[in-house]
py3Dmol code that shows the C-alpha trace and the ligand (Angstrom):
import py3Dmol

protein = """\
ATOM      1  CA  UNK A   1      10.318 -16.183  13.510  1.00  0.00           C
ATOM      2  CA  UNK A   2       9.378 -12.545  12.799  1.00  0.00           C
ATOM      3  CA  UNK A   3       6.051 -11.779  11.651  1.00  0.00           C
ATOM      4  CA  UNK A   4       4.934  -9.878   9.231  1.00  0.00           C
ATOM      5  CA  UNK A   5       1.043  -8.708   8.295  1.00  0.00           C
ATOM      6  CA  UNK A   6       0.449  -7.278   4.626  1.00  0.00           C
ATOM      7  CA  UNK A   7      -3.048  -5.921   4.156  1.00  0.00           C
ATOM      8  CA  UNK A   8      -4.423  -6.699   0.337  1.00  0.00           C
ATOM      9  CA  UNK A   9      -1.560  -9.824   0.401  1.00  0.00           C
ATOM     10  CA  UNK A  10      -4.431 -11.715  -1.873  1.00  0.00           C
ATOM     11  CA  UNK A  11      -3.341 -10.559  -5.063  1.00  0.00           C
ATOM     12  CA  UNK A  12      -0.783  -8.190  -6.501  1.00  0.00           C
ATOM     13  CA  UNK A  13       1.657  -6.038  -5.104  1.00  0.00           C
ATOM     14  CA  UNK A  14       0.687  -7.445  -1.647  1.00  0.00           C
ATOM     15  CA  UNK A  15       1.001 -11.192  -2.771  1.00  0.00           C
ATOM     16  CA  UNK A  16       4.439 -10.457  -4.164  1.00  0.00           C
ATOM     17  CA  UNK A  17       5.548  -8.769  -1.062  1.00  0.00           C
ATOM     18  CA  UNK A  18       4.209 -12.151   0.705  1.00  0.00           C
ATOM     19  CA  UNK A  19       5.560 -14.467  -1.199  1.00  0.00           C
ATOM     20  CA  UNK A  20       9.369 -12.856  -1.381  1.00  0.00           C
ATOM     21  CA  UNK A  21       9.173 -12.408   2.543  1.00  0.00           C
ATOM     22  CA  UNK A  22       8.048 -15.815   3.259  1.00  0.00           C
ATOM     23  CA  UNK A  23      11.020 -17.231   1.142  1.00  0.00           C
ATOM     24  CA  UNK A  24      13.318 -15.316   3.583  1.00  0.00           C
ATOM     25  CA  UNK A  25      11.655 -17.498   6.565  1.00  0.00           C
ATOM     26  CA  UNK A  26       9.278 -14.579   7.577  1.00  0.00           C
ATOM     27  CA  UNK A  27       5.702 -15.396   8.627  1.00  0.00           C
ATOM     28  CA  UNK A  28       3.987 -13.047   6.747  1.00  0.00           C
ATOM     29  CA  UNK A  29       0.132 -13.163   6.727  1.00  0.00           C
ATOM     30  CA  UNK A  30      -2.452 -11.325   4.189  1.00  0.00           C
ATOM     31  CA  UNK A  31      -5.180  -9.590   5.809  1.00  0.00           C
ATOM     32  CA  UNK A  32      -8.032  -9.032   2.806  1.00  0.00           C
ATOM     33  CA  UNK A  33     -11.512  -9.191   2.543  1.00  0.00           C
ATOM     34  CA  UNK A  34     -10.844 -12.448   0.091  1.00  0.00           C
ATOM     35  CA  UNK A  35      -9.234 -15.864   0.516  1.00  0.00           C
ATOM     36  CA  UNK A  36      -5.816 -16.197  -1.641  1.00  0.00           C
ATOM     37  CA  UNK A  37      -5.773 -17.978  -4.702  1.00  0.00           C
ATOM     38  CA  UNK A  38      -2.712 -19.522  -3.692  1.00  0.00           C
ATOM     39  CA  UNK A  39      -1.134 -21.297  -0.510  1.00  0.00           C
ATOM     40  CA  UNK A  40      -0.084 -18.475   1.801  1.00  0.00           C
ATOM     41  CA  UNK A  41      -0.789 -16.968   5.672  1.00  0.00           C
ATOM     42  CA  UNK A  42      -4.659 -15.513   5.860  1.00  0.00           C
ATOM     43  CA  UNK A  43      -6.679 -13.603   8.292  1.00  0.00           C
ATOM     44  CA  UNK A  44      -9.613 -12.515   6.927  1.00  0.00           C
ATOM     45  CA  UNK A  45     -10.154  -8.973   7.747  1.00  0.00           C
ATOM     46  CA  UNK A  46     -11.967  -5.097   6.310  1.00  0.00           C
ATOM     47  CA  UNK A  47      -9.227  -2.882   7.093  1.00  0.00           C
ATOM     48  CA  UNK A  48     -12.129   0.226   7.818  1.00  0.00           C
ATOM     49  CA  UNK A  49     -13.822  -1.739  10.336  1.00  0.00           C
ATOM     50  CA  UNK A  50     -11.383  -1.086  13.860  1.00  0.00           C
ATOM     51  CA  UNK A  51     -13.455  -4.128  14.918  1.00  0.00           C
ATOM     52  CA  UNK A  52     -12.782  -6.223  12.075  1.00  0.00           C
ATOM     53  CA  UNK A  53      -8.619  -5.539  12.443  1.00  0.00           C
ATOM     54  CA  UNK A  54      -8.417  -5.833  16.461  1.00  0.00           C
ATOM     55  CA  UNK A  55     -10.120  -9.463  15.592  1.00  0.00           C
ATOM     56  CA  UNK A  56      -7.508  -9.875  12.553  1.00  0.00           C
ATOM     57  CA  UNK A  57      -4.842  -9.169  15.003  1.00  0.00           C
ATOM     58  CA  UNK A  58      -5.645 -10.983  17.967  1.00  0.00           C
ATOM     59  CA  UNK A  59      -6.279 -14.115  15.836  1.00  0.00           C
ATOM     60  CA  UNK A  60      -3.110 -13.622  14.129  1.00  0.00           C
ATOM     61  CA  UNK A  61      -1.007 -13.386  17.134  1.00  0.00           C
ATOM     62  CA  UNK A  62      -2.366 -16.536  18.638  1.00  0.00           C
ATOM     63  CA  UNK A  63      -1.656 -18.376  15.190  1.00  0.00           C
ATOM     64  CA  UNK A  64       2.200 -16.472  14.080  1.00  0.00           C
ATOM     65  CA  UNK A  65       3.068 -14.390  16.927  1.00  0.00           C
ATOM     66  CA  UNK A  66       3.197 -10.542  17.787  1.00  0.00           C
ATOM     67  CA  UNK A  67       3.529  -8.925  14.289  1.00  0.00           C
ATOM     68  CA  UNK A  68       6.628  -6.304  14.570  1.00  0.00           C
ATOM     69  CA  UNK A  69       6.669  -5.569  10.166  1.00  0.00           C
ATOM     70  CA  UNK A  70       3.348  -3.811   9.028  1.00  0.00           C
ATOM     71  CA  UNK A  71       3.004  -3.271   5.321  1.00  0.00           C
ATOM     72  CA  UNK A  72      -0.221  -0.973   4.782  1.00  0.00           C
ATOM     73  CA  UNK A  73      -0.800  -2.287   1.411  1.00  0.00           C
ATOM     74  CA  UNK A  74      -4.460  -2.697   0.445  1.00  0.00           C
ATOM     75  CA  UNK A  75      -6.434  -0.536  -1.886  1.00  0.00           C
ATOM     76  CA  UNK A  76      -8.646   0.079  -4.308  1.00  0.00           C
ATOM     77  CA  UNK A  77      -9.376   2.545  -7.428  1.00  0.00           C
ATOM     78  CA  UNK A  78     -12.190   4.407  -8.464  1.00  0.00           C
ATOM     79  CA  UNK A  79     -12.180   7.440 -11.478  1.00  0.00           C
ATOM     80  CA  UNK A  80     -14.663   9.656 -11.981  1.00  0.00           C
ATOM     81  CA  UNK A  81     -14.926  13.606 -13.177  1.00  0.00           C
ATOM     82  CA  UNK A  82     -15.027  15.734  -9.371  1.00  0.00           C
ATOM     83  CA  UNK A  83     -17.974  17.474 -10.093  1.00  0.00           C
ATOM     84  CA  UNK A  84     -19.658  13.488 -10.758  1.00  0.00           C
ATOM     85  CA  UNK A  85     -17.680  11.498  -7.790  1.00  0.00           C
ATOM     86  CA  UNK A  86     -20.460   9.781  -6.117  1.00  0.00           C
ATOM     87  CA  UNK A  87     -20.379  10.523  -2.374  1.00  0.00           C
ATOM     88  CA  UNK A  88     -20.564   6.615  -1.101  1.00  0.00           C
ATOM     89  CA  UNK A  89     -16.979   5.882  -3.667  1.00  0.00           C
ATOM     90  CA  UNK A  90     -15.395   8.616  -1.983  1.00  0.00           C
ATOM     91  CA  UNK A  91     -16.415   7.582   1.521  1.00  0.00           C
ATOM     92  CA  UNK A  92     -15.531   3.632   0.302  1.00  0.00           C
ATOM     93  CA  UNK A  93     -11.588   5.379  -0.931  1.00  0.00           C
ATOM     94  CA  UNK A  94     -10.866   7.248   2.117  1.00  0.00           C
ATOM     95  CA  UNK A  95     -11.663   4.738   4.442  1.00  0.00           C
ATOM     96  CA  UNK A  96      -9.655   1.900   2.764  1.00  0.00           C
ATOM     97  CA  UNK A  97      -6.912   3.930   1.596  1.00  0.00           C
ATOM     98  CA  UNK A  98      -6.265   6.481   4.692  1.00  0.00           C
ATOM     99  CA  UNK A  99      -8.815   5.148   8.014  1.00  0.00           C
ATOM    100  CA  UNK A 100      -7.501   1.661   6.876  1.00  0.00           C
ATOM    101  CA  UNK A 101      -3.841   2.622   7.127  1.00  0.00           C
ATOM    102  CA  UNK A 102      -4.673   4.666  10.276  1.00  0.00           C
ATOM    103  CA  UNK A 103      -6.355   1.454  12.404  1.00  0.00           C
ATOM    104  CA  UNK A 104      -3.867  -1.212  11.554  1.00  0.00           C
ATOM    105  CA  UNK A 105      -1.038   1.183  12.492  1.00  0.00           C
ATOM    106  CA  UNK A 106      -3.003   2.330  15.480  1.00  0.00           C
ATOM    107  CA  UNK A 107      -3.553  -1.749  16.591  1.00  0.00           C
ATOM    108  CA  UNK A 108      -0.312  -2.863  16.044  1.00  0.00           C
ATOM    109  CA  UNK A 109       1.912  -0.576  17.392  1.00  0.00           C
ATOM    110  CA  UNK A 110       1.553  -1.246  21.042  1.00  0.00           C
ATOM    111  CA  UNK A 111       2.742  -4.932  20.282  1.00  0.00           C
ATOM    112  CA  UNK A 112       5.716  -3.274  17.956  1.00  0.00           C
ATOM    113  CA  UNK A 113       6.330  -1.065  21.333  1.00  0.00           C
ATOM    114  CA  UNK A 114       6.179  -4.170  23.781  1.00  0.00           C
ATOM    115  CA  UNK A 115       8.606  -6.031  21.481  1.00  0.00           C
ATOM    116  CA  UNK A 116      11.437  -2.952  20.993  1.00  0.00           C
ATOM    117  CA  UNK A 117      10.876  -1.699  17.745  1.00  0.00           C
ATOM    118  CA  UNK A 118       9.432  -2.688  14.317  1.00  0.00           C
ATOM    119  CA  UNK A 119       9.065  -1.515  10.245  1.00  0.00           C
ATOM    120  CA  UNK A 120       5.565  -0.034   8.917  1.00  0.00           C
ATOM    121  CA  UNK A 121       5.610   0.366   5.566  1.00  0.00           C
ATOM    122  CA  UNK A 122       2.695   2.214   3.628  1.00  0.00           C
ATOM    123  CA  UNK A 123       2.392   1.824  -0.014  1.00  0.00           C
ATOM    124  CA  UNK A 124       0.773   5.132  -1.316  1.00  0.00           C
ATOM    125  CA  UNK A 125       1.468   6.267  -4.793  1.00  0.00           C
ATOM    126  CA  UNK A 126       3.093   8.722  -7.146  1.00  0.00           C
ATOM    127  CA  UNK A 127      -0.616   9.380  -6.724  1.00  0.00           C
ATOM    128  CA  UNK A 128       0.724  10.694  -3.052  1.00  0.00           C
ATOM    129  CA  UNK A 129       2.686  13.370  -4.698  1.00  0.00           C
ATOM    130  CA  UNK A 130       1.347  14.388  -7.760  1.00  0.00           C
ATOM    131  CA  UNK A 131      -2.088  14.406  -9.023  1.00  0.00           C
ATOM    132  CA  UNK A 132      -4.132  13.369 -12.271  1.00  0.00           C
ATOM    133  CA  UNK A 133      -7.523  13.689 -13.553  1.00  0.00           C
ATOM    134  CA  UNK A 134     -10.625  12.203 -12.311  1.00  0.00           C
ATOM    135  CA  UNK A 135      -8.798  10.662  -9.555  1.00  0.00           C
ATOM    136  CA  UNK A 136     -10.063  12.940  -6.328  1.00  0.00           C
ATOM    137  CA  UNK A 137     -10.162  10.450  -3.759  1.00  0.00           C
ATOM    138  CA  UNK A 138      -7.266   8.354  -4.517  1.00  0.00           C
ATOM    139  CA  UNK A 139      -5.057  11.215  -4.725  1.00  0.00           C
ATOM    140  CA  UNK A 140      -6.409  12.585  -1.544  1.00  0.00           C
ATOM    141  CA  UNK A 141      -6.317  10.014   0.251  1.00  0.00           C
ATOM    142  CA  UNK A 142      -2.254   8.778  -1.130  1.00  0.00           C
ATOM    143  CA  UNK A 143      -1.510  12.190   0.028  1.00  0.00           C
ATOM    144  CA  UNK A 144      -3.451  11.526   3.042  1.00  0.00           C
ATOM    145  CA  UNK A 145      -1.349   8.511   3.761  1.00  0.00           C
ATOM    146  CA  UNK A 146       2.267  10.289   3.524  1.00  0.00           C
ATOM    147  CA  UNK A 147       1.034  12.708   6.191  1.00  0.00           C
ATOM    148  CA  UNK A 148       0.285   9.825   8.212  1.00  0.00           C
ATOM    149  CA  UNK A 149       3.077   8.161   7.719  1.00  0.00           C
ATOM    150  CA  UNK A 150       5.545  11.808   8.899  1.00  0.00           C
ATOM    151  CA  UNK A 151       3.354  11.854  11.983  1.00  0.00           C
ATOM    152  CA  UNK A 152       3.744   8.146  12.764  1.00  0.00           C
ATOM    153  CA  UNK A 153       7.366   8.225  11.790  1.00  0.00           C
ATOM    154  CA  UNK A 154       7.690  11.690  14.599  1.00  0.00           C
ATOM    155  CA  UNK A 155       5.862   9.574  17.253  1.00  0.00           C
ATOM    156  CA  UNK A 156       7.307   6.144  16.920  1.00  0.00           C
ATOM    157  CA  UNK A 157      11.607   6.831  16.169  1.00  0.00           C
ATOM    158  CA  UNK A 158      11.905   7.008  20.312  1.00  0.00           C
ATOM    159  CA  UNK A 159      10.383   3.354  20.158  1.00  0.00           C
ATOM    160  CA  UNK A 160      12.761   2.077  17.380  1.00  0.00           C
ATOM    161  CA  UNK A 161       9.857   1.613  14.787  1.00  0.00           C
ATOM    162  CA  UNK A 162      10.345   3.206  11.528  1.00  0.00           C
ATOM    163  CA  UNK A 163       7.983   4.217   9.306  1.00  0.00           C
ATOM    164  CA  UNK A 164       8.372   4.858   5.298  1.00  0.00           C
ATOM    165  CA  UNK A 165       5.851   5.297   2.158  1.00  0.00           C
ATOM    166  CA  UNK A 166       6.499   3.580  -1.304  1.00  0.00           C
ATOM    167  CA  UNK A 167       4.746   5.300  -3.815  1.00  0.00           C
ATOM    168  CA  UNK A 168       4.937   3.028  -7.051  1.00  0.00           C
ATOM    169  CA  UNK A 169       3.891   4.801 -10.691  1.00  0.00           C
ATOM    170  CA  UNK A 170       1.603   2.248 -12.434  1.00  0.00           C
ATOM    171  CA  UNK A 171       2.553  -1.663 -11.434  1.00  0.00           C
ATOM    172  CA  UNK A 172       0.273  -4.325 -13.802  1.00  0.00           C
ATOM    173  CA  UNK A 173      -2.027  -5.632 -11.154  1.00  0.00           C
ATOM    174  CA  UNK A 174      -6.080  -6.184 -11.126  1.00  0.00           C
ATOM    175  CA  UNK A 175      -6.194  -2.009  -9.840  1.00  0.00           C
ATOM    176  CA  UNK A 176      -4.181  -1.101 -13.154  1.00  0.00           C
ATOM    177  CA  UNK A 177      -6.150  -3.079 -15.516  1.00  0.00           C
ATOM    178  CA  UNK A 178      -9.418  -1.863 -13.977  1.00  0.00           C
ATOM    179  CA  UNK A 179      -8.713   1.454 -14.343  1.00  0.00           C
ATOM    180  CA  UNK A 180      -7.113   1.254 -17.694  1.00  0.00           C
ATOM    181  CA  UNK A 181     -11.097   0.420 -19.366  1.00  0.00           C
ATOM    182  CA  UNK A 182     -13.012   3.426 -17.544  1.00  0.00           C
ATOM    183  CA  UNK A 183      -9.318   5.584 -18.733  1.00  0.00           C
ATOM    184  CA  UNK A 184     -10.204   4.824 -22.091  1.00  0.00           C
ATOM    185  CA  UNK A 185     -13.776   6.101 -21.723  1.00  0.00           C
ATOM    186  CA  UNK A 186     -13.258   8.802 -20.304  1.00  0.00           C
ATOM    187  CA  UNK A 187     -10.263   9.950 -22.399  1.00  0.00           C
ATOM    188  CA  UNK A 188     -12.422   8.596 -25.676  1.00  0.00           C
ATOM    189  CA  UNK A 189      -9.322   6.621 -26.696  1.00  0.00           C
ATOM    190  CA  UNK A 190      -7.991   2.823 -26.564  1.00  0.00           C
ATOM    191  CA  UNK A 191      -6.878   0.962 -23.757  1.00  0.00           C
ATOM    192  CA  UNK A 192      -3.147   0.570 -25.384  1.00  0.00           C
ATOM    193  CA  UNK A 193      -2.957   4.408 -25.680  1.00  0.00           C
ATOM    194  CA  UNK A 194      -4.073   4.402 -22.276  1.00  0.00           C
ATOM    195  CA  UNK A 195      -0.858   2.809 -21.238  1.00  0.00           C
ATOM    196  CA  UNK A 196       1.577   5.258 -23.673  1.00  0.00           C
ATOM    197  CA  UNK A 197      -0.583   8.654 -23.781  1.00  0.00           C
ATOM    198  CA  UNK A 198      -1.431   8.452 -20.249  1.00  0.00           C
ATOM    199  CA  UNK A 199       0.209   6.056 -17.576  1.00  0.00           C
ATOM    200  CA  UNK A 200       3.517   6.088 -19.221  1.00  0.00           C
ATOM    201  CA  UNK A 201       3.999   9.480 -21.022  1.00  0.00           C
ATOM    202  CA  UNK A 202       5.227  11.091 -18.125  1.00  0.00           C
ATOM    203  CA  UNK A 203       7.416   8.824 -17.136  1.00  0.00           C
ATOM    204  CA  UNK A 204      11.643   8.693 -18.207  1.00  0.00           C
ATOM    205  CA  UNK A 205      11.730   5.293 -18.456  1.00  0.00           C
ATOM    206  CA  UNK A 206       8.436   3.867 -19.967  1.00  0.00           C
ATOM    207  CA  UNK A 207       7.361   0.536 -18.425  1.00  0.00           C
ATOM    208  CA  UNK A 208       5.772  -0.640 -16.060  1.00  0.00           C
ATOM    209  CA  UNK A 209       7.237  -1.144 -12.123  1.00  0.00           C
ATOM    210  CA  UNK A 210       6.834  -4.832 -11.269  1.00  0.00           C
ATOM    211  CA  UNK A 211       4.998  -6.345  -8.210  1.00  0.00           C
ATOM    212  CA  UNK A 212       8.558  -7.958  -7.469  1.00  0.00           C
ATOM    213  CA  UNK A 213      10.375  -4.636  -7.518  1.00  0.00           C
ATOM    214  CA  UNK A 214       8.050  -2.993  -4.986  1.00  0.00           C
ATOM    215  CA  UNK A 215       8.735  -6.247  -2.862  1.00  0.00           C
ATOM    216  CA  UNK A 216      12.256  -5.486  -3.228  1.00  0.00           C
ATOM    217  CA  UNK A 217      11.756  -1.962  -1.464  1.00  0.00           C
ATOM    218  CA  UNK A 218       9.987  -3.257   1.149  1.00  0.00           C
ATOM    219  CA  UNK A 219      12.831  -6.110   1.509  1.00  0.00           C
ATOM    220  CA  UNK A 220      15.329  -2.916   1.631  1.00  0.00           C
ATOM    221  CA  UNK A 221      13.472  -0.913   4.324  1.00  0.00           C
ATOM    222  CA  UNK A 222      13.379  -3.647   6.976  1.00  0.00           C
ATOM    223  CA  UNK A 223      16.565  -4.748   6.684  1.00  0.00           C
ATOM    224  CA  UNK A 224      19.425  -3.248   9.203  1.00  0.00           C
ATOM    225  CA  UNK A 225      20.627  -0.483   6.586  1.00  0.00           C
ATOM    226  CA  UNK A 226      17.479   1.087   6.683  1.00  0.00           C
ATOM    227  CA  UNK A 227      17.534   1.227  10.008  1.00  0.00           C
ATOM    228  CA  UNK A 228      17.791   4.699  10.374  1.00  0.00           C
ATOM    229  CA  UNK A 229      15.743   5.790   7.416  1.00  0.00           C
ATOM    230  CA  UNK A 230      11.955   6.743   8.427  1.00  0.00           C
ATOM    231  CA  UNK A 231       9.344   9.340   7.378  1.00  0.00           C
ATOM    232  CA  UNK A 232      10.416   9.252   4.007  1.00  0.00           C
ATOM    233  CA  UNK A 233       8.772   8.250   0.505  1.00  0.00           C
ATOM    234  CA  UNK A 234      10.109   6.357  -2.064  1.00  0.00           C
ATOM    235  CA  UNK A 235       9.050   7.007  -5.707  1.00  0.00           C
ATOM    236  CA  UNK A 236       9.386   4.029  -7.935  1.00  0.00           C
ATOM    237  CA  UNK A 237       8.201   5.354 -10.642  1.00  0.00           C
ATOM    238  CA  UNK A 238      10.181   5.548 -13.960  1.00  0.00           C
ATOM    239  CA  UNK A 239      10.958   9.210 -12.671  1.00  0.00           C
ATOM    240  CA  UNK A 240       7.136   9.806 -13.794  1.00  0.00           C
ATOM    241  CA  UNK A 241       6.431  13.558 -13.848  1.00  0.00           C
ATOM    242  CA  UNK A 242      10.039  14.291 -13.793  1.00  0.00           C
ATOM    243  CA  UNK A 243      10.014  16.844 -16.463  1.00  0.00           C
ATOM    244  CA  UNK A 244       6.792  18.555 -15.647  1.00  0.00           C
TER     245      UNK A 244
END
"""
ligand_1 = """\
48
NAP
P -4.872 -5.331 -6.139
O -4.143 -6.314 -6.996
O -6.284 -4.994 -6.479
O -4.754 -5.809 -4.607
C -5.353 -5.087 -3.560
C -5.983 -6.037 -2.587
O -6.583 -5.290 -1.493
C -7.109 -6.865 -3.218
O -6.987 -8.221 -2.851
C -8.343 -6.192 -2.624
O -9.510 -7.000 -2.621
C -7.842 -5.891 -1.220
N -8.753 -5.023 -0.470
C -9.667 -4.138 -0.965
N -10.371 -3.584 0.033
C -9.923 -4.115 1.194
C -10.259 -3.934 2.558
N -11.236 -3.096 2.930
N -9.574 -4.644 3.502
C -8.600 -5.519 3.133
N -8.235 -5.729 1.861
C -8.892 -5.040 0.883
O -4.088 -3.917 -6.129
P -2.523 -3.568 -6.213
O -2.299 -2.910 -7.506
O -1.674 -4.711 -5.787
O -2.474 -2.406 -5.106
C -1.830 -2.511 -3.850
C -1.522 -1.105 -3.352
O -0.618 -0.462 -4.253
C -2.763 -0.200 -3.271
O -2.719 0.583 -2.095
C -2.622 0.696 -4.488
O -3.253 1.933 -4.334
C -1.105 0.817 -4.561
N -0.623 1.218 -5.882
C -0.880 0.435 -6.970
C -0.429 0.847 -8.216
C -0.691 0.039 -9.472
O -0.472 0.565 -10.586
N -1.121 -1.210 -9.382
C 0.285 2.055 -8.346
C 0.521 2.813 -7.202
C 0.065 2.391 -5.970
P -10.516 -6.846 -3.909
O -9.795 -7.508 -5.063
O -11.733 -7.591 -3.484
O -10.749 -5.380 -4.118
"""
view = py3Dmol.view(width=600, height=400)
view.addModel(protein, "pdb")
view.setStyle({"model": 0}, {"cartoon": {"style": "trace"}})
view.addModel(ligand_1, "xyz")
view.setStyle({"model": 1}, {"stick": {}})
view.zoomTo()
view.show()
């Protein structure tokens, strides 16, 4: 049975991409700081400590097998004017968002390399390509994360492992809602206008991407016709910031 390891699989996009892989017969395990609500695969494990994921992995392996599909997943938000971004938030971003990515990649690659190939698959953001206000480290750090992912992706094609970036627009999870409050503050307006003035606005097609759509990307990039595809990024977005 392949296995697969999603970090952040407790809860949103990573739970989705869990759930829709384990229906296909997958073992696919959630590495997060928190137990699931629900029934699924868990290793508890801080992607920023290299520690903390060699343990994940090792513990994982002796319970699934070698993991060969890597979906860099977790993250978290945090908005703030620049000139106001307190130092220990952008330290607590950056190591989640980009050092996290960077160690689980690092770890499990040799097994991906023992086995004959494998599939990581970073979800960054339109955030990776584009920027917004009072979003420093995020957007930083998704940029970050598709660098990472071209120099992975140069590395590892001799070795048969691909490596892509999804880079969803705004998908309703706990991070969206979160941010959507402290958005309203800062923009002095309310937290529906939020959603039209400001996470949809730039968008062609104004709604939100769904945690099941994302999981459908990450069903197309492991499967055989994407076999070929790697270093690339894949906006799912509504075409947000199409026209600017
Ligand atoms: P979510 O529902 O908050 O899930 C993220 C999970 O990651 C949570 O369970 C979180 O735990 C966990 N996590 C936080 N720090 C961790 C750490 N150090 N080690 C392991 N796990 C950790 O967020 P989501 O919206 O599904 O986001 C998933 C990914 O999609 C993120 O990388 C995010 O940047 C990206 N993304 C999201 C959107 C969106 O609109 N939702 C748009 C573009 C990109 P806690 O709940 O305790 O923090």
């Amino acid at each position: 049975m392949k296995v697969a390891v999603i970090t952040g699989g407790s809860g949103g996009i990573g739970l989705a991409i869990i759930k829709n892989l384990a229906a296909q017969g997958f073992s696919a395990v959630s590495w997060d700081i928190h137990p699931p609500k629900e029934n699924i695969p868990f290793v508890h494990c801080d992607v920023t400590s290299e520690a903390a994921v060699q343990k994940a992995l090792h513990e994982t392996t002796e319970k699934f097998g070698v993991p060969t599909i890597l979906i860099n997943n977790c993250g978290i938000q945090f908005i703030s004017p620049v000139d106001e971004f307190p130092l220990d938030k952008w330290n607590q971003l950056i190591s989640i968002l980009l050092t996290g990515t960077f160690l689980c990649s690092k770890l499990v690659i040799p097994g991906m390399k023992k086995n004959g190939g494998g599939r990581i698959i970073n979800v960054s953001s339109i955030h990776g390509k584009v920027a917004s206000p009072f979003k420093a480290a995020y957007v930083a750090a998704k940029h970050g994360v598709l660098g990472l992912s071209k120099v992975m992706a140069l590395e590892l094609g001799e070795h048969n492992i691909t490596v892509n970036s999804i880079c969803p627009g705004f998908v309703d999870t706990q991070l969206m809602r979160l941010q959507m409050a402290k958005q309203a503050e800062l923009n002095n307006i309310s937290e529906d206008e939020v959603a039209t003035e400001i996470m949809l606005k730039p968008a062609c097609i104004k709604k939100f991407t769904t945690t099941d759509q994302v999981a459908g990307m990450v069903n197309y990039l492991i499967s055989d016709a994407a076999s070929t595809i790697t270093g690339e990024a894949f906006s799912m977005s509504g075409g947000w910031g199409m026209g600017q």
